[in-house]
C-alpha positions in Angstrom: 59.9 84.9 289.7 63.5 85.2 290.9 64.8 84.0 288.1 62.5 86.1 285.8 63.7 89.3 288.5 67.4 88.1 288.0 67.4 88.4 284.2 65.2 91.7 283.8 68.4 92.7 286.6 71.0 92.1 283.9 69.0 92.9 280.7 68.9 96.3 282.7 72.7 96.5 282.9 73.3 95.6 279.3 71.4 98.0 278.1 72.8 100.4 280.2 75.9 99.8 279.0 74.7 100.1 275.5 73.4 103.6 276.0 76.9 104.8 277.7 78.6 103.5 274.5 76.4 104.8 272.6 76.7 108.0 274.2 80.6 108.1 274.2 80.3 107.4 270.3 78.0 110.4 269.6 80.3 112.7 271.7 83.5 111.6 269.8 81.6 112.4 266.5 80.7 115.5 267.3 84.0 116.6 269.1 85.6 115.5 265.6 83.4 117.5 262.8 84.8 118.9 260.4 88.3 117.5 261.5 90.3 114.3 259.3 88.7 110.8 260.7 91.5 108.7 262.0 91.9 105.9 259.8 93.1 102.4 261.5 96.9 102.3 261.2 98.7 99.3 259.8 100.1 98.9 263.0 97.0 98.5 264.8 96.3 95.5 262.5 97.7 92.2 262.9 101.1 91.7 261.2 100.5 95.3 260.1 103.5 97.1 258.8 104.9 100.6 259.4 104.9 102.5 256.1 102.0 104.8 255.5 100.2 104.3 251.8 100.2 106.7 249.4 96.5 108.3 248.9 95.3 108.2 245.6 96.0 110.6 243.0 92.8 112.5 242.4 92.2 112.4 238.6 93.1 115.3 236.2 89.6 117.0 234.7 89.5 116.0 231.0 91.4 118.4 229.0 89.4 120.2 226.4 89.2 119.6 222.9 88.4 120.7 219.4 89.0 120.2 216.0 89.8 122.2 212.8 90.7 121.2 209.3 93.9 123.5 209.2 95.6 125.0 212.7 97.4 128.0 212.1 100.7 128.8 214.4 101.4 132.4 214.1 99.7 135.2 213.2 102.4 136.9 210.3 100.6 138.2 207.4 102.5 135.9 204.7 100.7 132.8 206.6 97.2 134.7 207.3 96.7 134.9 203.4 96.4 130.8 203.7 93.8 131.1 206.3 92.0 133.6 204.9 91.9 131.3 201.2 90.9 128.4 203.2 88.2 129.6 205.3 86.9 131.2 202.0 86.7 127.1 200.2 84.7 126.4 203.4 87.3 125.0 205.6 87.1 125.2 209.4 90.3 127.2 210.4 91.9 127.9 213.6 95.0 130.4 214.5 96.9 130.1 217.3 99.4 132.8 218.4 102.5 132.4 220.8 103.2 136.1 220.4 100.3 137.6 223.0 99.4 140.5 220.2 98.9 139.7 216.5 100.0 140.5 213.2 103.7 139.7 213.4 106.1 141.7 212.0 103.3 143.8 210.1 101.6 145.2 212.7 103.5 144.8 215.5 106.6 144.8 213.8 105.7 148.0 212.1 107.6 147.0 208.8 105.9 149.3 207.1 108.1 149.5 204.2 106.7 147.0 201.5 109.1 145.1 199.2 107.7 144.6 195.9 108.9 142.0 193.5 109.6 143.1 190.1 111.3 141.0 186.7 113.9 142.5 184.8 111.4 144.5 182.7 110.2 145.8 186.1 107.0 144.4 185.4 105.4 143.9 189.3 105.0 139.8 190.0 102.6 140.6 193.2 99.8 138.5 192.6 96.1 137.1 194.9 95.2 139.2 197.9 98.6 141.3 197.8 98.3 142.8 195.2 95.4 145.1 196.8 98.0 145.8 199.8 100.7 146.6 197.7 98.6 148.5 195.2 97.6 150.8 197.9 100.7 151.3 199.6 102.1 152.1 196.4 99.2 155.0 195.3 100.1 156.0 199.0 96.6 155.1 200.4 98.2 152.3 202.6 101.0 154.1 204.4 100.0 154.4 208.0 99.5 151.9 210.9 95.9 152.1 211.2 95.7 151.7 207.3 97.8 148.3 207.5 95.5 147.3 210.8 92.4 147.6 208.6 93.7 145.5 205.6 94.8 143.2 208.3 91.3 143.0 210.2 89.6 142.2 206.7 92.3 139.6 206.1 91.7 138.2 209.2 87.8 138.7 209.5 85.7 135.4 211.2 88.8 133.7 211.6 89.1 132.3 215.0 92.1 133.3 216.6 93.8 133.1 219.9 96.9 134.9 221.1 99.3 134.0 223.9 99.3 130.5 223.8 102.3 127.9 224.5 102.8 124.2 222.6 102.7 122.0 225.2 103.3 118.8 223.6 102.5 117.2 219.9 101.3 113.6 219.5 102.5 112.0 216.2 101.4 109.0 214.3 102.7 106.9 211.7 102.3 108.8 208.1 100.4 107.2 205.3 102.5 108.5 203.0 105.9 108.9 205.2 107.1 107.9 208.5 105.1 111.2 210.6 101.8 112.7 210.9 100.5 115.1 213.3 98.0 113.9 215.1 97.1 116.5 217.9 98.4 119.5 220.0 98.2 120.0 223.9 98.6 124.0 224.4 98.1 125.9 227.5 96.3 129.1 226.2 96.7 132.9 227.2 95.7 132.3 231.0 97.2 128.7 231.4 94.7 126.9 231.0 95.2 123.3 229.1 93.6 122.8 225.8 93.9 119.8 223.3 93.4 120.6 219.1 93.6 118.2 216.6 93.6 118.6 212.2 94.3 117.4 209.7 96.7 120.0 208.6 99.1 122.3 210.5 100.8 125.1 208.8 104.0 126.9 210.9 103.7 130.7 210.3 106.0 132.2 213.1 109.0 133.4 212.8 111.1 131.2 215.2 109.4 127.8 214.5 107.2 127.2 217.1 105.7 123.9 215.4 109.0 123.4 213.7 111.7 123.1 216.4 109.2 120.6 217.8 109.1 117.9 215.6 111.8 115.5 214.1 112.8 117.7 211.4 116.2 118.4 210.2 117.4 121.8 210.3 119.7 122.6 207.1 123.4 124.9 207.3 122.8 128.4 207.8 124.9 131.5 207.1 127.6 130.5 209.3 128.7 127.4 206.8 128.7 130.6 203.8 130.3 132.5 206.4 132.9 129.9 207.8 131.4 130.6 211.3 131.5 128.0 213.9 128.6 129.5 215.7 124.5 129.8 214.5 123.9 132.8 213.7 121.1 134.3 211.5 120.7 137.6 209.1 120.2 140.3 211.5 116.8 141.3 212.9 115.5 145.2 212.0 113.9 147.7 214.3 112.3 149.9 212.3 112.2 153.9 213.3 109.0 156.3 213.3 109.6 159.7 212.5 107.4 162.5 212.9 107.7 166.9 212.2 109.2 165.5 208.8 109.3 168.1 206.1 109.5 165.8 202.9 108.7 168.2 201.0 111.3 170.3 201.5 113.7 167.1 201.7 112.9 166.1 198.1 113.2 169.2 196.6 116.6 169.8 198.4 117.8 166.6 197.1 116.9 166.8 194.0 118.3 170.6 193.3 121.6 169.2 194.2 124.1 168.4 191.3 125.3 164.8 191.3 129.0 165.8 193.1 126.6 168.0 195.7 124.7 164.6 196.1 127.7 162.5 196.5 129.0 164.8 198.9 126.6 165.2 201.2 124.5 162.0 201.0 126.3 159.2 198.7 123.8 158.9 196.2 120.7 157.5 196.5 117.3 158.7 195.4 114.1 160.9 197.1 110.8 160.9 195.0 107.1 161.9 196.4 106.7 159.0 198.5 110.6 157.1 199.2 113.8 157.5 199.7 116.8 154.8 198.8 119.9 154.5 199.8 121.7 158.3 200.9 124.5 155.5 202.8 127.2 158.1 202.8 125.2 159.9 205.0 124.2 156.8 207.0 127.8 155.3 207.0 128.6 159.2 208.7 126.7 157.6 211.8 129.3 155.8 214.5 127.1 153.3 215.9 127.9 153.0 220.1 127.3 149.8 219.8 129.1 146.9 218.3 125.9 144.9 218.0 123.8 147.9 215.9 124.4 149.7 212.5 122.8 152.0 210.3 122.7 150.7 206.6 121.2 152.4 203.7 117.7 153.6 204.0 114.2 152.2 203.3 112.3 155.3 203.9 108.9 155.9 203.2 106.8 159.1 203.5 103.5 158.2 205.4 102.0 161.9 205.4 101.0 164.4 207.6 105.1 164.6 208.3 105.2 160.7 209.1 107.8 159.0 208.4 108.9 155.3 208.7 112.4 154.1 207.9 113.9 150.3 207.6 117.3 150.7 208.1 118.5 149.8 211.5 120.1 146.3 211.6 120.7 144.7 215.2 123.2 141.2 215.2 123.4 138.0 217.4 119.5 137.9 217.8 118.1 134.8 218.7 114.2 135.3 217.5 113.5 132.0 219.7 114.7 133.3 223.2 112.3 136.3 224.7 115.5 137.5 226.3 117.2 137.8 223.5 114.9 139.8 221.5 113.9 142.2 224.6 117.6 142.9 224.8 118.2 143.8 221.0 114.9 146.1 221.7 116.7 147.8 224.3 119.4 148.2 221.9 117.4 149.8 219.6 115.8 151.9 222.0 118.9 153.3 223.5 120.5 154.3 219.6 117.4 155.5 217.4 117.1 158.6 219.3 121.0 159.0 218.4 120.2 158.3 214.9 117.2 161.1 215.0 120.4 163.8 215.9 122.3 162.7 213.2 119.4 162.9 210.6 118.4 165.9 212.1 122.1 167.9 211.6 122.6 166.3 208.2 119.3 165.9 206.1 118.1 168.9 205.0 113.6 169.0 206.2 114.4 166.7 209.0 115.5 169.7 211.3 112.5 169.7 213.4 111.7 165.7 213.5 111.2 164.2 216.6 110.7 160.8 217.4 107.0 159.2 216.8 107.3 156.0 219.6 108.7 152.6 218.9 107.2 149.1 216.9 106.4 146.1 219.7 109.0 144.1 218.1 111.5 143.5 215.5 111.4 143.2 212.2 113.0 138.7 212.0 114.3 138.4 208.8 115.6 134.7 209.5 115.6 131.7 211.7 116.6 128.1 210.9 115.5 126.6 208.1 114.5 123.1 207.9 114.5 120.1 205.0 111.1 120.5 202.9 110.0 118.1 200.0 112.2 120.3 197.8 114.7 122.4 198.7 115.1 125.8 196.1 118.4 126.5 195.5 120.3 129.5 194.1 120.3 128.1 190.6 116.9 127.6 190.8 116.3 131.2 190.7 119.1 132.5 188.6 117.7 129.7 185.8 114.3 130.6 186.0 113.3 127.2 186.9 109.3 126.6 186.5 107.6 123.6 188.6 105.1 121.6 187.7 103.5 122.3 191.3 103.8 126.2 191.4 102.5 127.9 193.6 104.2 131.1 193.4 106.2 133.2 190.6 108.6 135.0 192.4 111.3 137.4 192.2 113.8 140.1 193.9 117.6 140.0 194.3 119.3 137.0 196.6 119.9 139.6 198.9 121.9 138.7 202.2 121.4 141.2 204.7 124.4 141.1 207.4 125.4 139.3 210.3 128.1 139.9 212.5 130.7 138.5 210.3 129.8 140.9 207.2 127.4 143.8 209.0 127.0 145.3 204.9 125.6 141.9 203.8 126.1 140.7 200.0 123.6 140.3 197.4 124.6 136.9 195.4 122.9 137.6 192.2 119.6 139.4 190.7 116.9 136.7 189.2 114.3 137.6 186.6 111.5 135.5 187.9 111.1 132.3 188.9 108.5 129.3 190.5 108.4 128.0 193.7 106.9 124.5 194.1 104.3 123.4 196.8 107.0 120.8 197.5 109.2 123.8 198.9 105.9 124.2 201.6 106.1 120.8 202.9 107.9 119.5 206.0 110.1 116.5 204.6 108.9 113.1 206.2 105.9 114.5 208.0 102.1 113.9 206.2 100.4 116.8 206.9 102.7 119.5 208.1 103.3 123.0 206.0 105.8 125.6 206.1 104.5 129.4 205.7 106.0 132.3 205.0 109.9 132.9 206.2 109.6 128.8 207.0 110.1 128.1 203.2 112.0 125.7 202.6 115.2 127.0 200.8 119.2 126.9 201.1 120.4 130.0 203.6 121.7 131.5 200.2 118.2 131.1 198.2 116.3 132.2 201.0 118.1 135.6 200.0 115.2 136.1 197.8 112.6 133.5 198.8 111.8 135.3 201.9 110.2 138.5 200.9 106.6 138.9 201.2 105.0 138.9 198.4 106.9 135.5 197.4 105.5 133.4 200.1 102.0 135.1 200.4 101.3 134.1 197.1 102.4 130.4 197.9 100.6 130.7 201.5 96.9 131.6 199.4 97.5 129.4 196.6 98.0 126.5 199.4 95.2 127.4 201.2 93.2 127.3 198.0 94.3 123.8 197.2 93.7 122.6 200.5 89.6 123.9 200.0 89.6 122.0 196.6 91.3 118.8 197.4 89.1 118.3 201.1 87.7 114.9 200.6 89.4 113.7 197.5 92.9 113.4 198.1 96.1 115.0 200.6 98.3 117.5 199.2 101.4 114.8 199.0 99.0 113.0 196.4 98.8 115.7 194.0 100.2 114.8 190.5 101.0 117.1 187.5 98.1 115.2 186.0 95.8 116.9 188.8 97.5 120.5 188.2 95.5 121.7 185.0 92.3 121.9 186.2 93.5 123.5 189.8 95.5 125.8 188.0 93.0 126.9 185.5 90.7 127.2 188.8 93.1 129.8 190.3 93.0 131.7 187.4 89.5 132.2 187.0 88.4 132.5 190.4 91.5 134.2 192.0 92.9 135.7 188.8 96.4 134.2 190.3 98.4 132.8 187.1 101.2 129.7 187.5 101.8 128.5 184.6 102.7 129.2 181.0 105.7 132.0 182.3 108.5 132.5 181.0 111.9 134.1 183.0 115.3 134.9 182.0 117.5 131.9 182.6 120.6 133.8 183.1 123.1 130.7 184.0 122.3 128.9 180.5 125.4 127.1 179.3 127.0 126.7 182.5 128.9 123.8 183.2 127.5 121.5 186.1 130.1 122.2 188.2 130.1 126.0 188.2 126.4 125.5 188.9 127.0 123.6 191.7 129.6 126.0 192.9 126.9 128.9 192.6 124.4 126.7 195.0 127.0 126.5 197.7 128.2 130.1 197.5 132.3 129.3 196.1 130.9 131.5 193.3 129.0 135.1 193.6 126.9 135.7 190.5 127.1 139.3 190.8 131.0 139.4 190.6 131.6 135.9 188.6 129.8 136.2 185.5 131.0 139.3 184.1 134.6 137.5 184.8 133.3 134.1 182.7 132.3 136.5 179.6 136.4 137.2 179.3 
């Protein structure tokens, strides 16, 4: 019984020592919620060492994904008409906009002035979905901003689009059928957020390269070899200026009652119908510019009713269309002179007394950026001998018309084509699968892209591409077309599109030219314009 006593004695103890502990532990928990649990130290451990380690990284969430047969950067009209063709031969097409507004140079641009391309017989070469636009603005019914917003919106209808985005990175693969492809794009979209895209076709339609200047693609000489510059530089951007109180009709009929000699004396020359005015650059060349980086050229003027008046004429130099900085500086610029220019017009054209100013575009009017090696390369000879391709996708036209940089602010127009065709091969990134160039991305020499660049060229080319892309899904890549393939897609254009690439004719006006004056005419040693009426002596 003692013993028996003895042991209950310290089984008592124990297990009063077990409750204490147990106690102490529950009190240290709850004096420690919601507070970081001390974690034995390495020093506390035998042969335990002083440095902390690192905590493990906690995992990024997945990054979202998608994918679309054709990806779209840019929103300018030129490379829209490629969208709008492919998403018509069922593709799956996606747009994606650096700019945080779309439309470009169109809409937010405001270059509402319309270039038409014409042959020597003046016959118009606009073909495809153009030729509606340019019909209208034309006949006058496609003058205003709304007007050009609505063509847009139908160009643009059920196409998914997304504004404000950045390229983040681009993950490349071996080509099948050269050394790159295009794999995929990481972007962060409008409000940052990371998102992943991949295609099987990607189609640059800015105007600063945004896909471009990202790859491993060689960018060709610019103006500045033409030039003898050390120093990039590209034509120069336009602002264009709104007018508004215009009396046009009063400033037509003015003109026109004027003799020649009153005409030259108070304007230059130039002509005023219903609906434009050209030129008038003795009045223009009146205006002292107060800034050495702006001038006031010729005009490009075109009545938009109701007194409205829109004007392409206002050149601005050194802009870099890739910096943000740049461009919101030359739109400063632009800012600071136009109301300047609306004095001048208002003291020395006669129905432009009363006009006042009718707000400012969004952005400039980019004529030019680098240009980069394509499949082809069209060259001034190319246009002046009315080369035809076996892979047309275009027949284009219009002077090889440099507008100025700093070096000559006039500019120089290097010869006047008839027509001419411009292969898919020009559209196609050199050494890269799957990877197209739209609109002022063509691939041309700086002294071809004169005429290369205007609109109606490369929309033509962007829609005929984007309906080649719809027919060829499934069967074969554009880089496997062969003129064997062309006769049936091209009869297919014709019918369906009513868009016409082969059996043309133009005026090959360098025929019997020796090969070396040709290949002084491709680098710019000779000026068509001044040189061949010197070779008929």
């Amino acid at each position: 019984m003692k013993w028996n006593a003895k042991r209950l004695s310290v089984g008592l103890v124990v297990l009063a020592l077990i409750a204490v502990a147990a106690v102490s532990s529950i009190q240290f928990v709850r004096t420690n919620q919601g507070k970081p649990q001390a974690a034995a130290t390495p020093e506390s451990l035998p042969g335990g060492s002083s440095q902390t380690p690192k905590p493990t990284p906690t995992p990024e969430p997945p990054i979202p994904s998608e994918h679309a047969d054709v990806v779209v950067f840019g929103s300018e009209l030129e490379g829209m008409y490629l969208a709008r063709a492919a998403a018509d031969e069922g593709l799956k097409v996606k747009v994606l906009d650096p700019r945080d507004a779309i439309g470009g140079q169109l809409l937010q641009g405001q270059m509402l002035f319309l270039d038409e391309t014409r042959d020597d017989q003046y016959h118009s070469l606009v073909q495809g979905r153009a030729k509606e636009l340019f019909d209208g603005f034309r006949n006058g019914k496609i003058r205003k901003l709304p007007e050009f917003q609505q063509y847009y919106d139908k160009l643009s209808k059920d196409i998914s689009i997304e504004s404000g985005v950045s390229i983040q990175s681009v993950q490349e693969a071996p080509g099948k059928f050269g050394p790159h492809a295009v794999e995929s794009v990481i972007y962060t979209d409008k409000s940052g957020a990371k998102k992943k895209i991949e295609a099987d076709y990607w189609v640059d339609n800015t105007d600063f390269a945004a896909l471009l200047g990202k790859l491993q693609s060689k960018r060709m000489p610019g103006l500045e070899q033409f030039y003898g510059q050390s120093n990039i530089e590209y034509m120069s951007s336009g602002m264009m200026m709104l007018f508004k109180n215009v009396d046009w009709e009063k400033f037509k009929t003015s003109f026109n009652n004027m003799t020649p000699e009153q005409r030259r004396a108070k304007y230059g020359g130039g002509s005023v119908n219903e609906s434009f005015a050209i030129g008038l650059s003795g009045m223009t060349d009146a205006y002292k510019p107060t800034n050495d980086r702006v001038f006031l050229r010729g005009l490009n003027a075109v009545n938009q009713r109701d007194g409205q008046v829109a004007i392409n004429a206002f050149l601005i130099y050194t802009v870099d269309p890739s910096d943000d900085k740049s461009v919101a500086e030359a739109m400063e610029l632009g800012k600071k002179e136009i109301p300047l220019i609306l004095e001048h017009f208002r003291k020395n054209i006669t129905g432009w007394e009363h006009a006042e100013l009718n707000g400012f575009p969004n952005y400039l009017y980019i004529r030019e950026y680098n240009h980069y090696e394509s499949d082809y390369v069209l060259k001034p000879s190319d246009m002046l001998g009315a080369k035809m391709f076996w892979d047309n996708v275009s027949i284009a036209g219009y002077p090889l018309d440099l507008q100025g940089t700093s070096a000559n602010k006039w500019g120089i127009e290097m010869g006047r084509p008839d027509k001419y065709g411009m292969p898919l091969r020009s559209f196609l990134l050199k050494d890269y699968d799957n990877v197209i160039m739209a609109g002022k991305n063509v691939g041309a020499s700086a002294i071809a892209y004169g005429s290369a660049r205007i609109q109606p060229n490369t929309s033509l080319a962007a829609e005929t591409i984007g309906i080649l892309l719809g027919q060829l899904y499934g069967k074969k890549a554009l880089r496997e077309l062969k003129e064997a393939d062309m006769p049936a897609l091209d009869s297919y254009l014709e019918s369906k599109y009513k868009i016409k690439l082969t059996g043309v004719k133009g005026n090959n006006k360098i025929a019997g030219w020796t090969s070396d004056e040709i290949a002084k005419l491709d680098t710019g040693e000779i000026v068509y314009a001044s040189y061949v009426n010197k070779r008929k002596k």
